[in-house]
N, C-alpha and C positions, 0 to 999 in steps of 0.2 A: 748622916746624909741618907734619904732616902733612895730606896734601890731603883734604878731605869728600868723600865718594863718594854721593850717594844709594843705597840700597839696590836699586831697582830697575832703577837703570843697570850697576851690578856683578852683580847679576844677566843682565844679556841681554847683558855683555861677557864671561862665562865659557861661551854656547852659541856662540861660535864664536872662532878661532885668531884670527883679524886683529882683532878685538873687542877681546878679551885685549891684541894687542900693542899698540894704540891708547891702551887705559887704561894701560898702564905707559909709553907716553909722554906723557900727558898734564900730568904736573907740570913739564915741562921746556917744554911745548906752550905753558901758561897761562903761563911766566916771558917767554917770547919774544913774547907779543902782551902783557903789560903791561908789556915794554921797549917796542913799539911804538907803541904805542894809549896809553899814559900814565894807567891806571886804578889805583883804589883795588878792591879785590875784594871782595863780603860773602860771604857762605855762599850754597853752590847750593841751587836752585828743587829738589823731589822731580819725576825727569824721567827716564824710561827711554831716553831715544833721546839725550843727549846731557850734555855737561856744560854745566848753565842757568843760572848768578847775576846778579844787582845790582852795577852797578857805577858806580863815582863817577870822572865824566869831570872834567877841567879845566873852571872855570867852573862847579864845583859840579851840573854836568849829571847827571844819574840815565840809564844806559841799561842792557841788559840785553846780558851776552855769551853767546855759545852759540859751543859748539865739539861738532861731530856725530859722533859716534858709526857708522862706515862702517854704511852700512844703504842698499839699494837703492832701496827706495822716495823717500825725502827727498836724495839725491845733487845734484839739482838746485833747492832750496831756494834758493838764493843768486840764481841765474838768474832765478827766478820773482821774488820779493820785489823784484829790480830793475824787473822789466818791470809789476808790476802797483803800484811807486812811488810807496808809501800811500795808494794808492786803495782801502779797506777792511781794507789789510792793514798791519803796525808798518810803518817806517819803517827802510830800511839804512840803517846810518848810516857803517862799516866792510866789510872784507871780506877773508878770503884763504880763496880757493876752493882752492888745494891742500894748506891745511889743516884746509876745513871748516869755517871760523873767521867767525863777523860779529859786531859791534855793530849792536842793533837799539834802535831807540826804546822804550822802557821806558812799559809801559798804568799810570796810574792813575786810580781805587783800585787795577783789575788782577784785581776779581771775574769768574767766570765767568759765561757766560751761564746757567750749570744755576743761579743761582738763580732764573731766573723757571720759569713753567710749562711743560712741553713745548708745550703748543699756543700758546703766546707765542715760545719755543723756534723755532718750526716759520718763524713769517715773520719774523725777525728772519736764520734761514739761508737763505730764501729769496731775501730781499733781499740777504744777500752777494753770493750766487751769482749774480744777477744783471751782480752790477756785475763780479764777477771773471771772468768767461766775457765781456764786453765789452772785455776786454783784447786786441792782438790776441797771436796762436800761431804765433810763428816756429819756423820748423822744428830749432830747436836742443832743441826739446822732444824730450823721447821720446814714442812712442805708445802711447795706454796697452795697446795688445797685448803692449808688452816685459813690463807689470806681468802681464797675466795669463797670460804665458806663464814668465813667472820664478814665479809663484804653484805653476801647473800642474807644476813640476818638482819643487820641493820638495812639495807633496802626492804625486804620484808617487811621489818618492823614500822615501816611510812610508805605503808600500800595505797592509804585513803590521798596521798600525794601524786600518785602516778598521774603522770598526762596519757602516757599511751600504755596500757596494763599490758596490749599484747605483745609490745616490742620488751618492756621488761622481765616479760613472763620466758620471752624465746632464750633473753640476753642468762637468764638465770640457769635456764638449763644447757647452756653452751659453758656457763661458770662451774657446773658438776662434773661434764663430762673432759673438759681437755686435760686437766690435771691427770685425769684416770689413764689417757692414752697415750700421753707421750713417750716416746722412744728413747729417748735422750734426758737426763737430769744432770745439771750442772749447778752449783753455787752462783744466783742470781744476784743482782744489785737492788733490783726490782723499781726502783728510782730514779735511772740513768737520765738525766736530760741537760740541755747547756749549763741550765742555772746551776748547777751541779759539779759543773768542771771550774776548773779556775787555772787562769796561767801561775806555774811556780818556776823555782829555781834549778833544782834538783832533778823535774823531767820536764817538757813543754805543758803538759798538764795534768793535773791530779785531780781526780775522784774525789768530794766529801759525801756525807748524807747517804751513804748506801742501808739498804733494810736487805739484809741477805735472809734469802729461802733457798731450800733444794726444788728444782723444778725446770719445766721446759723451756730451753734456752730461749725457742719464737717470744715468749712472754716476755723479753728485756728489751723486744725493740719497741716496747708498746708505750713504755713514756714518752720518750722522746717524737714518737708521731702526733702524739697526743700533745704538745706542746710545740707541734708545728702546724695547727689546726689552718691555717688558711691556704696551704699548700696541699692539707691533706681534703678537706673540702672540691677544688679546683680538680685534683686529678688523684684521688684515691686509692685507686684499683693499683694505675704507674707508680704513684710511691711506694704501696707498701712493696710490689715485686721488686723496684730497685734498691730500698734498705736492707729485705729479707737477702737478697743475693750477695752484698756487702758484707753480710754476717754469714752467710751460708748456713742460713734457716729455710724451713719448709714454708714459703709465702705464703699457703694457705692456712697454714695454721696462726703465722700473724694476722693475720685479715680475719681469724673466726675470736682471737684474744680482744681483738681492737670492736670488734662486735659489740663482744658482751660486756666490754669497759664502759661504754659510750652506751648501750642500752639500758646497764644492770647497777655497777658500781652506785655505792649510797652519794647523795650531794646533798646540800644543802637547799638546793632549788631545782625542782622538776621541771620549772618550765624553762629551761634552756635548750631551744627549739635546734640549733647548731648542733648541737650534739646529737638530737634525735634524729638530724636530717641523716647526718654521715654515718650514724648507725643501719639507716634502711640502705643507702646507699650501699650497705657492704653487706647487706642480709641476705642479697641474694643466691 
């Protein structure tokens, strides 16, 4: 039988070589940990970063396997998940880290948190974040300066794509400096946002998909604003000072993270004008 590929993960395995070579090992990948781990497999989860299903442990157990898709940012996914040991986040329950491979605890129902409101939204990730920045940050993390220094190469690297060279040029040197200054480093998620939570049993919600660094706590609120883009448009400056206080972060320094995300961070398409609008909007 041939293997389900979600659409969107054969998609982001064809923009680069090791990607590609990864997915043409992966059927051989999946036969070797359900010789080991002793699963039934169902059809995978729709999942750009890796390959995600259901699966049926011994003892009728329900858990969930993921095998990652090489990608920089979540490298250390495995590490994390250890160290923060169901405290808001699934549950390892497996692992083989040089194959990128774990069984995780399996959320039910397994709804996202975008069904509720974004300002229900807002302190349900507050509260994560809390408890996961209370983990501690052994120095086997990376810092999140590798992230924005691996950001800052490949934007680099598709200069002759810039729409606006001077907003990515500000956004770049806001990406050198706050790593440098921060007062505070904690063990980040770096990821945090609804699609990301899911109702379970065990607590009201759990964490998947975390990419842990060591670095400035203001940097965790920055996904989740970012995937409340029409709230954050509307009234940008109020938002971010009401999440940053929820978190009891320095609001200015979410608003100079949110900056250089929206100006600098690499995409696929430069002319997405939204993003550059609410970059200026907060340059000042």
């Amino acid at each position: 039988m041939a293997l389900m590929v979600p659409a969107a993960l054969a998609e982001n395995c064809r923009k680069k070589s090791e990607r590609a070579a990864w997915l043409t090992r992966l059927p051989d990948t999946l036969q070797i940990l359900q010789r080991r781990w002793s699963f039934v497999l169902g059809d995978p989860f729709s999942s750009g970063a890796g390959w995600v299903g259901p699966v049926r442990l011994a003892g009728a157990i329900d858990a969930v396997l993921k095998v990652c898709m090489p990608h920089m940012e979540g490298e250390q996914e495995i590490r994390g998940l250890r160290v923060w040991n169901g405290q808001c986040t699934v549950r390892l329950l497996e692992e083989d880290e040089l194959m990128g491979a774990m069984l995780i605890e399996r959320c039910k129902p397994g709804t996202s948190l975008r069904e509720l409101a974004e300002r229900e939204q807002d302190l349900v990730i507050a509260k994560l974040l809390e408890t996961l920045w209370s983990a501690p940050a052994p120095r086997v993390f990376r810092s999140l300066s590798a992230l924005t220094e691996y950001w800052s190469k490949e934007t680099l690297a598709d200069i002759g794509r810039w729409t606006d060279p001077g907003l990515v040029t500000e956004g770049l040197g806001v990406f050198q400096e706050l790593p440098r200054n921060a007062s505070t480093e904690v063990l980040l998620a770096t990821d945090l946002h609804a699609g990301n939570v899911l109702r379970a049993e065990r607590e009201p919600w759990l964490v998947i998909d975390p990419k842990p660094f060591i670095g400035d706590p203001a940097y965790d609120a920055t996904q989740h604003l970012l995937n409340c883009k029409a709230r954050m448009l509307s009234r940008p400056v109020e938002m971010i000072r009401r999440f940053a206080d929820l978190l009891e972060v320095d609001h200015e320094r979410v608003r100079l993270w949110m900056f250089a995300r929206l100006a600098a961070e690499p995409r696929d398409e430069w002319g997405d004008e939204s993003s550059a609008e609410l970059a200026r909007a907060l340059s000042a």
